[in-house]
N, C-alpha and C positions, 0 to 999 in steps of 0.2 A: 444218476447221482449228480447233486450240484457241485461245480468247480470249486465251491467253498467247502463243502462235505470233504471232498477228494485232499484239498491240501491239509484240512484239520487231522483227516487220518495219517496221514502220513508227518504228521509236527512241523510242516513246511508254513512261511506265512509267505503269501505274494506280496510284492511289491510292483510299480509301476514306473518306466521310468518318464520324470516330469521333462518333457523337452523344452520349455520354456526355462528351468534352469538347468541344465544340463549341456554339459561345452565339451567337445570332443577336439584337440587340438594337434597339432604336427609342428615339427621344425627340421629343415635342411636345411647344409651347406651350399650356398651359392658361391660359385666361380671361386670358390675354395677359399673366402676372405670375410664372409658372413654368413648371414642364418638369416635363410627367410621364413615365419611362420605362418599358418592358417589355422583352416578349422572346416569342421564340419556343420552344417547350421539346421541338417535333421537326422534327428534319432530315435530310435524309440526302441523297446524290449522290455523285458520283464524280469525282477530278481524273484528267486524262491528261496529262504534261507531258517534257519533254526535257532532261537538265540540257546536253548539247551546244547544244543551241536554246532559251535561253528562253524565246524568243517563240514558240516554236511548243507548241502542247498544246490544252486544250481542260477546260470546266469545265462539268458540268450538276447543279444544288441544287434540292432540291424540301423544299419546309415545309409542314407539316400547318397551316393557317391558323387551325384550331379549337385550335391547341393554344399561343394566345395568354396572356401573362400578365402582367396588371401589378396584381396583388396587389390587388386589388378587384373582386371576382367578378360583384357590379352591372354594372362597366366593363366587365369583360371578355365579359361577357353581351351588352353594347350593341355592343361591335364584332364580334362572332358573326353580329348580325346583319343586316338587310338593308340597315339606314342605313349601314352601313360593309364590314364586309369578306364579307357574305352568304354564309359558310361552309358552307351545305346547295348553293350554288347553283356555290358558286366555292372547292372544299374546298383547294385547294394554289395555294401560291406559288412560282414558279419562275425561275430563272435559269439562261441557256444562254449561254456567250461567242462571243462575236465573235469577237473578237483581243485579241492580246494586246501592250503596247506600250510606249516609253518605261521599257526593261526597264537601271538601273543598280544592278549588283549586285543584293542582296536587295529591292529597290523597281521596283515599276512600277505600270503603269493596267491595269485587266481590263475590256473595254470588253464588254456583255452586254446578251440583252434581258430584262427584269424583268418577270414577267407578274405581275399583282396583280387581283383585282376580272376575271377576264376582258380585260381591258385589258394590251396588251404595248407596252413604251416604252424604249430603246435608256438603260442608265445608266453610267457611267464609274465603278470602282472605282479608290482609292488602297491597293495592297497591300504590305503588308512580309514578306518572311520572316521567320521567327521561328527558324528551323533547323530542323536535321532529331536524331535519337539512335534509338539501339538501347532499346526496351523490353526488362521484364526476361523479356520470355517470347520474345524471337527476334526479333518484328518491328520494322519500321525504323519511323520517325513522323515528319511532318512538320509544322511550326507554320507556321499564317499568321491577319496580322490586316489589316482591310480596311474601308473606312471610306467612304461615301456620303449624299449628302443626294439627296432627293426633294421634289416635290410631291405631295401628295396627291392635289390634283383633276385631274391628271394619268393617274390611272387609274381617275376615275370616284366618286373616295370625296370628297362634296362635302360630305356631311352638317354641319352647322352650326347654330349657334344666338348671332344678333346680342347685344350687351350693352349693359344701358344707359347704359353708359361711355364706349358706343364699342366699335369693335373685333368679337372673335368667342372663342365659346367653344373652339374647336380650330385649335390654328395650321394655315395649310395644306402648310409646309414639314417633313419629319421626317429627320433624322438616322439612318445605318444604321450601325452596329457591327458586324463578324464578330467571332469567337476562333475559327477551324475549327483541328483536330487531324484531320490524315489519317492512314490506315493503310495503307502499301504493302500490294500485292492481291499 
């Protein structure tokens, strides 16, 4: 049976996600007086979703962990490696959902497990649509933006450095950002 048979029976439609617009971001406390932000610069997965049920669907994202960036190649170097995101040991970051919940209008929670660091820990997404249009070449597009905090030492990423201020050089709470752009499959 074709992958397109399979989801028509089931009322799922796939989606694709377009890594060209699509922005996976982060922000921490540094040295406890600012926020430094990045991002992830590859991603890809696929949404399965119902517009008859919008709680029913299903969302799997995978990020190349190595393809981290927050515009300081020292930094970015240092969380490559094994004091933080150990990228030879643990190359992708992944999210797989749950359920789907608290679905009003274009808003709901995308409740998923987040694996990071080899470490998997169940996280609650705030998602909006953003709509959907016809690109100029035939296919349909969907926008969504999606927004979580984490802990760090939640999945392992303790690394730190005390100040003599007080405090710690890497907050351990981080902010997540989406911008995904799908592409009907």
């Amino acid at each position: 049976m074709a992958i397109a048979e399979a989801v028509s029976q089931q009322g799922l439609t796939t989606w694709n996600v377009d890594a060209a617009h699509t922005h996976v971001a982060f922000a921490v406390r540094h040295l406890m007086i600012t926020t430094v932000k990045g991002r992830f610069d590859e991603v890809s997965g696929t949404v399965r979703s119902s517009d008859a049920q919008p709680a029913k669907g299903d969302v799997d994202i995978t990020i190349n962990a190595a393809s981290i960036d927050t515009r300081e190649p020292q930094r970015d170097a240092h969380l490559r490696s094994a004091d933080f995101l150990d990228v030879e040991k643990f190359p992708t970051i992944t999210f797989k959902s749950r359920r789907i919940t608290d679905v009003k209008g274009g808003n709901f929670t995308l409740a998923g497990d987040l694996t990071i660091h080899g470490v998997t820990r169940e996280v609650v997404l705030d998602v909006t649509s953003e709509g959907r249009a016809k690109d100029p070449w035939g296919g349909e597009r969907a926008g969504f933006t999606a927004a979580t905090k984490i802990k760090r030492s939640d999945f392992g990423l303790t690394w730190n450095q005390a100040l003599e201020t007080g405090g710690v050089l890497v907050g351990d709470e981080v902010k997540i950002s989406l911008d995904i752009e799908l592409l009907k499959q």
